[in-house]
DRENPA-3360 file (N, C-alpha, C; in nm, 2 decimals, always signed):
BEGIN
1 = XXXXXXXX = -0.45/+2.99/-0.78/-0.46/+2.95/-0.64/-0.33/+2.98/-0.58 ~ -0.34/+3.03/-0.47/-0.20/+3.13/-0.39/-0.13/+2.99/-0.28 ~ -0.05/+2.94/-0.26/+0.02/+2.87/-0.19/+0.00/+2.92/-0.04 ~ -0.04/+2.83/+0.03/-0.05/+2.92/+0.17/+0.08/+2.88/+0.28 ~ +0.08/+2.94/+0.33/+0.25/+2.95/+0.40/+0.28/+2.84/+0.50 ~ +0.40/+2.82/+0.49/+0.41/+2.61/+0.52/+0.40/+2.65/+0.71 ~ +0.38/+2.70/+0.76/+0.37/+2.75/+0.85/+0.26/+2.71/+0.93 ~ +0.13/+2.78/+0.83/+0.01/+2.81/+0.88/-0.03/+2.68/+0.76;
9 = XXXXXXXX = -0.02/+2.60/+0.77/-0.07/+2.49/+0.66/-0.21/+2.47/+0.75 ~ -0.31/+2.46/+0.64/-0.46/+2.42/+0.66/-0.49/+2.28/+0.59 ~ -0.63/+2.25/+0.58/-0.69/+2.15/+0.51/-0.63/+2.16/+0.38 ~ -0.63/+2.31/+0.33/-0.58/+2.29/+0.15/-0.44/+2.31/+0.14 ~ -0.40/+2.33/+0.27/-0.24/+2.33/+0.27/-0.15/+2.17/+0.21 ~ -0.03/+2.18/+0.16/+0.00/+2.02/+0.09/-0.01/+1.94/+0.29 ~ -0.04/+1.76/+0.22/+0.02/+1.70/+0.33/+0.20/+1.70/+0.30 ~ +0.22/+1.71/+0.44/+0.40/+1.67/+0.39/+0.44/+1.53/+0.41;
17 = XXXXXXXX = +0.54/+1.43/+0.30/+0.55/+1.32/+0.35/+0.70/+1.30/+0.35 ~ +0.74/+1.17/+0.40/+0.88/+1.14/+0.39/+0.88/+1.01/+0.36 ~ +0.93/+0.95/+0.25/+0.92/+0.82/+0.17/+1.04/+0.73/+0.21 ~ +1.03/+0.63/+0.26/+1.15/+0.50/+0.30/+1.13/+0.42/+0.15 ~ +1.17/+0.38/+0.06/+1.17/+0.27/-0.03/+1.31/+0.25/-0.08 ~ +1.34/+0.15/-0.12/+1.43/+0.10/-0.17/+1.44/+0.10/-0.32 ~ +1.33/+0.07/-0.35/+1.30/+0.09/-0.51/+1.27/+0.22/-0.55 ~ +1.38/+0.27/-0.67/+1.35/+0.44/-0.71/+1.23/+0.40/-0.77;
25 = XXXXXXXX = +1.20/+0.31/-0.86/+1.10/+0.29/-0.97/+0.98/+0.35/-0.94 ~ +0.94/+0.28/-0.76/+0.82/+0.25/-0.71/+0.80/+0.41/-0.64 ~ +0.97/+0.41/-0.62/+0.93/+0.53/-0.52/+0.87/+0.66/-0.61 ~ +0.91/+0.64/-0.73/+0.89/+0.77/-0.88/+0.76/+0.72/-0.89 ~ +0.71/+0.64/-0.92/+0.57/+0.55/-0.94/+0.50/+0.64/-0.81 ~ +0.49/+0.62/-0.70/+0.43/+0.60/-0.61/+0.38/+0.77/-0.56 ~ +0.52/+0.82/-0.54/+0.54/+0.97/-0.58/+0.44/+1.06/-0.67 ~ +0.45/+1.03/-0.76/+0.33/+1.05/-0.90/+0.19/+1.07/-0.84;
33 = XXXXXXXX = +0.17/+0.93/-0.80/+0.05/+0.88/-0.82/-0.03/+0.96/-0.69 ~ +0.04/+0.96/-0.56/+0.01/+1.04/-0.45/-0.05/+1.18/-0.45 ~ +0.06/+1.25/-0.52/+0.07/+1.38/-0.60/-0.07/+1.38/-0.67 ~ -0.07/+1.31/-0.78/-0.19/+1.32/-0.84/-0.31/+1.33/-0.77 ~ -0.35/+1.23/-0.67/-0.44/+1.20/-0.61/-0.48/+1.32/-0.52 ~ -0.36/+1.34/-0.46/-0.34/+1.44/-0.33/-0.27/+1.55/-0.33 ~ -0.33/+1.66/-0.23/-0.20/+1.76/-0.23/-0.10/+1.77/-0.10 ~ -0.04/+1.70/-0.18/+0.11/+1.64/-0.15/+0.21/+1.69/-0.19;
41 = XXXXXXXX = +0.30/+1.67/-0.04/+0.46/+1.73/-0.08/+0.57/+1.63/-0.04 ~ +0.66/+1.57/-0.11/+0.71/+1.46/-0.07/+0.86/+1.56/-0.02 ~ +0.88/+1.52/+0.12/+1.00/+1.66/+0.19/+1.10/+1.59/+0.18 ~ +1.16/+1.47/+0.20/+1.24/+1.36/+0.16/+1.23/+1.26/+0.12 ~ +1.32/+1.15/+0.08/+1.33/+1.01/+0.04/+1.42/+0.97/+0.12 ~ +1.44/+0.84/+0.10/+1.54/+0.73/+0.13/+1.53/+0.60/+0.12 ~ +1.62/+0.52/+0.09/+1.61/+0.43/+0.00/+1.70/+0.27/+0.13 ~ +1.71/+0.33/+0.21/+1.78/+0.19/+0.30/+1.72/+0.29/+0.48;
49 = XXXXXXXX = +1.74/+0.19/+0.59/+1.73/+0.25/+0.70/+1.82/+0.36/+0.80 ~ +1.95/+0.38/+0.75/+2.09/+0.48/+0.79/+2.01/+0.57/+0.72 ~ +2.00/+0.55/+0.58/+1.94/+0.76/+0.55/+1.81/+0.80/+0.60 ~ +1.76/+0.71/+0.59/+1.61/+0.76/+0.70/+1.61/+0.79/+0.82 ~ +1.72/+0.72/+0.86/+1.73/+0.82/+0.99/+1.81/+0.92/+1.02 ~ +1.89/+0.91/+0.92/+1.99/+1.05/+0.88/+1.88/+1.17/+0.88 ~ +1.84/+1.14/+0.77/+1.67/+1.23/+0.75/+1.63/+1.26/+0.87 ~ +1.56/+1.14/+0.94/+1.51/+1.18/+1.00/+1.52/+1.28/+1.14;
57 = XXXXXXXX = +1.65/+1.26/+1.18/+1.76/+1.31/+1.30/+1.77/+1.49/+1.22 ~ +1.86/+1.42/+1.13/+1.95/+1.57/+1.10/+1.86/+1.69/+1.01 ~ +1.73/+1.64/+0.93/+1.68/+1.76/+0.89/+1.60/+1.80/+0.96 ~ +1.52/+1.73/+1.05/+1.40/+1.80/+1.16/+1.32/+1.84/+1.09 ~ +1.24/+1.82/+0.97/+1.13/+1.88/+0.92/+1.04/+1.78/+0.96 ~ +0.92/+1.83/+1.01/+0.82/+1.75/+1.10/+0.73/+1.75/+0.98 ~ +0.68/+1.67/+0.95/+0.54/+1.59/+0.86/+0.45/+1.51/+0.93 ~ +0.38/+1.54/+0.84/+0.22/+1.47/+0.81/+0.24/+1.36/+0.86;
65 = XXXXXXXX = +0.29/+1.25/+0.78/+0.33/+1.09/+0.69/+0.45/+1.06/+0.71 ~ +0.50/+0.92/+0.72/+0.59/+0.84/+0.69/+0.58/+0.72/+0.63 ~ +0.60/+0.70/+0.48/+0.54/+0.60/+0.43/+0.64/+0.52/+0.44 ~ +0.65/+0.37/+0.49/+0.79/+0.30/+0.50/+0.78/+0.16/+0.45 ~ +0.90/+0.14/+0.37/+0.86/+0.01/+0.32/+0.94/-0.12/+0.43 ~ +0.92/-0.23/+0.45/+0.99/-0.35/+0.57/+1.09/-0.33/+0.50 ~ +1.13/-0.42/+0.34/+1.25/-0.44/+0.32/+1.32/-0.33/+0.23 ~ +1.42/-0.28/+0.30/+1.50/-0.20/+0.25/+1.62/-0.24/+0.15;
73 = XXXXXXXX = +1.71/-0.15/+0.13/+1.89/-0.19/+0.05/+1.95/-0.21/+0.16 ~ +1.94/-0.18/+0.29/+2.04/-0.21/+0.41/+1.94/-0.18/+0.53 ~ +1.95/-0.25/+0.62/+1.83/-0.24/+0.74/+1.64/-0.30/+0.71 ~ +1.60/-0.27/+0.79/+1.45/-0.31/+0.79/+1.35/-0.16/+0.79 ~ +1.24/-0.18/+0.74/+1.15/-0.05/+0.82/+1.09/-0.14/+0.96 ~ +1.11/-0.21/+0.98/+1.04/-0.31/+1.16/+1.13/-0.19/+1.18 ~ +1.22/-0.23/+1.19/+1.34/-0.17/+1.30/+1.34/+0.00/+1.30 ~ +1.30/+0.07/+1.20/+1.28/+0.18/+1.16/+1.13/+0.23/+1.20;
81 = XXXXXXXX = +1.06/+0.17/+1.28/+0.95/+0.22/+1.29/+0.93/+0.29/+1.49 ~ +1.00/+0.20/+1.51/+0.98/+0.26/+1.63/+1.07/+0.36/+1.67 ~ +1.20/+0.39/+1.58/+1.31/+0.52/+1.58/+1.24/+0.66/+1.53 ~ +1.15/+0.59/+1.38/+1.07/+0.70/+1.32/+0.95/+0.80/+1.42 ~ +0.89/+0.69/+1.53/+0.78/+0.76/+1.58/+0.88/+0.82/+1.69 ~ +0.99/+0.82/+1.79/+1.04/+0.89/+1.83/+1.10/+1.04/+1.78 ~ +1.15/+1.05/+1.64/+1.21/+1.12/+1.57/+1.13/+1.21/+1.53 ~ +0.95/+1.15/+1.49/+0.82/+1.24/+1.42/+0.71/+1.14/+1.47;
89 = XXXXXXXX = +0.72/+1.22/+1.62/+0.57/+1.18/+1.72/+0.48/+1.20/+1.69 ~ +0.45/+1.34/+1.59/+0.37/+1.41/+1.55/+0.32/+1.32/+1.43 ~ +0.40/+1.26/+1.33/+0.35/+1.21/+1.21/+0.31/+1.09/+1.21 ~ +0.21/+1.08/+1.12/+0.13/+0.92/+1.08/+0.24/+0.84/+1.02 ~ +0.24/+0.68/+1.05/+0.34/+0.64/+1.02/+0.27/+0.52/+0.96 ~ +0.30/+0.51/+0.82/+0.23/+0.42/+0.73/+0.37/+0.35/+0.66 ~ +0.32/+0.17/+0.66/+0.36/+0.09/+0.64/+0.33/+0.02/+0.48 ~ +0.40/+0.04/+0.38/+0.35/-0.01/+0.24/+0.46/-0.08/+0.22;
97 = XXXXXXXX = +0.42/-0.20/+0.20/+0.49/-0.32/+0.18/+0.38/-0.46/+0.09 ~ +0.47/-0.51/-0.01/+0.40/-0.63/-0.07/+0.44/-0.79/+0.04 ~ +0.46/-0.72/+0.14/+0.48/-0.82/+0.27/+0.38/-0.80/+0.38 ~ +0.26/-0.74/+0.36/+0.15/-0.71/+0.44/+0.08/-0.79/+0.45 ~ +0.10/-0.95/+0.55/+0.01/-1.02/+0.57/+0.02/-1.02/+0.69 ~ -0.13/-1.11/+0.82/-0.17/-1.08/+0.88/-0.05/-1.05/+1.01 ~ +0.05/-1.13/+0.97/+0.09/-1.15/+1.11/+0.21/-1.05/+1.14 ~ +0.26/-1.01/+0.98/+0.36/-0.85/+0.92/+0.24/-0.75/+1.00;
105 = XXXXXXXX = +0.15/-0.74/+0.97/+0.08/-0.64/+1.03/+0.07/-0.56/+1.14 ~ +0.01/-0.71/+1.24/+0.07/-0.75/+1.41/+0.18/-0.67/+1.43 ~ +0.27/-0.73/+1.38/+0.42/-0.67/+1.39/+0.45/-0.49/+1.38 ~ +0.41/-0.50/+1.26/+0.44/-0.34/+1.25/+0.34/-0.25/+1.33 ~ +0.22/-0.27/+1.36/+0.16/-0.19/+1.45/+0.18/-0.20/+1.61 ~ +0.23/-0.33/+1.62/+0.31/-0.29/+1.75/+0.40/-0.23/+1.78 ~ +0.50/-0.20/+1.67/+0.63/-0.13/+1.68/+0.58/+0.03/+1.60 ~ +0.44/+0.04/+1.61/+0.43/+0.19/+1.67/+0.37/+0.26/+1.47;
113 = XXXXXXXX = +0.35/+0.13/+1.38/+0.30/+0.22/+1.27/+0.15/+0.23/+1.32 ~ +0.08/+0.33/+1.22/-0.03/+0.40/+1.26/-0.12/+0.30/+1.14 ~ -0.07/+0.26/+1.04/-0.17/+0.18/+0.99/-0.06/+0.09/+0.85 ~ -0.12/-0.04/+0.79/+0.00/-0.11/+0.74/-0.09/-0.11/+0.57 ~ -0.05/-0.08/+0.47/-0.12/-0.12/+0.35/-0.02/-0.22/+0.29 ~ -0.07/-0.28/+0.15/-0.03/-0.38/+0.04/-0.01/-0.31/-0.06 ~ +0.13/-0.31/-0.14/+0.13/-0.25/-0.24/+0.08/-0.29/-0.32 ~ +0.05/-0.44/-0.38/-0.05/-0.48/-0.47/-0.15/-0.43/-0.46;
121 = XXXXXXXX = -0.25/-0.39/-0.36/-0.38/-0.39/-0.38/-0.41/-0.34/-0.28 ~ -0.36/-0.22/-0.22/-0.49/-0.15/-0.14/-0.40/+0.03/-0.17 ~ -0.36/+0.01/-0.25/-0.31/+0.15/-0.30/-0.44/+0.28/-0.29 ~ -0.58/+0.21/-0.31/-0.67/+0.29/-0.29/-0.71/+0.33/-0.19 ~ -0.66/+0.22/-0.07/-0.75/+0.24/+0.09/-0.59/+0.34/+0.11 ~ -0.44/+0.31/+0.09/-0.36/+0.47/+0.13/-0.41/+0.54/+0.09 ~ -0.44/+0.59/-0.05/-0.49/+0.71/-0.09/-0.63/+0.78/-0.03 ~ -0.71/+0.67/+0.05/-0.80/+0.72/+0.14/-0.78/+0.77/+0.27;
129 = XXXXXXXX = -0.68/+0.66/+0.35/-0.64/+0.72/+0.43/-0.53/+0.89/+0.46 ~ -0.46/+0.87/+0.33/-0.39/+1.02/+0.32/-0.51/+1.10/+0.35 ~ -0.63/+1.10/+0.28/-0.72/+1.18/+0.24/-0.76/+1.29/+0.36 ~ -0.76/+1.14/+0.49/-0.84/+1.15/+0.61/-0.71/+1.26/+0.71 ~ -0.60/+1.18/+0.71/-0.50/+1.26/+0.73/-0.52/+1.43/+0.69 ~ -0.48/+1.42/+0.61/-0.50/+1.55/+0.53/-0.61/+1.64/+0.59 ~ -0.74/+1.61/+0.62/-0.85/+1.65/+0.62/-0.87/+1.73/+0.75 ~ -0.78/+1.61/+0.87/-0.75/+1.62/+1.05/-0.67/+1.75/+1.08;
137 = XX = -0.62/+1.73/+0.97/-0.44/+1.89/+0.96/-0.60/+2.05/+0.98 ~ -0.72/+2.05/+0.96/-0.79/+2.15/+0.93/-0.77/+2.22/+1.09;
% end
């Protein structure tokens, strides 16, 4: 199968993502597991809210995704969500956090995420929604 040129990316072209977590574990975990599922390219990390937006400012590589977690090593993803959709207007901006209850939710979709999952337990509705993502890029 031939790589098609990041350029002209299609439906079978990778989605590109950029990962906010704090935790390498989850982030190596999570990473994997996306991959697996999807064809996926993870273009950065970061691990607190200053490199994410380092990232996000200074490399200018526009994606797919932004999967962001609330609590970081320094900063919030709240506070990182509404700098993110300025910085990648273009990109879906997903919220994965084990702090996803109703009223976390409220919150982060007001400040501009595109949809909020549970890392306990809805790892399968991301991997669906990537899916849909993915599918829209045709």
């Amino acid at each position: 199968m031939s790589s098609p040129d990041s350029s002209t990316a299609t439906s079978s072209g990778p989605l590109s993502c950029f990962l906010v977590e704090d935790s390498a574990l989850i982030r190596e975990n999570l990473v994997a597991t996306l991959q697996e599922m999807l064809t996926l390219e993870v273009v950065g990390q970061a691990e607190d809210e200053a490199g994410a937006l380092r990232w996000l400012h200074d490399e200018a590589i526009p994606c797919d995704l932004v999967i962001i977690d609330i609590f970081l090593k320094r900063g919030t993803g709240l506070s990182l969500l509404p700098k993110a959709r300025l910085l990648q207007p273009e990109a879906k901006l997903v919220v994965l956090s084990n702090y996803a209850t109703v009223d976390m939710r409220r919150r982060c979709l007001a400040l501009g995420a595109d949809r909020v999952f549970d890392k306990s337990g809805e790892l399968d509705e991301l991997i669906a929604y990537c899916l849909d993502v993915a599918s829209s890029k045709a």
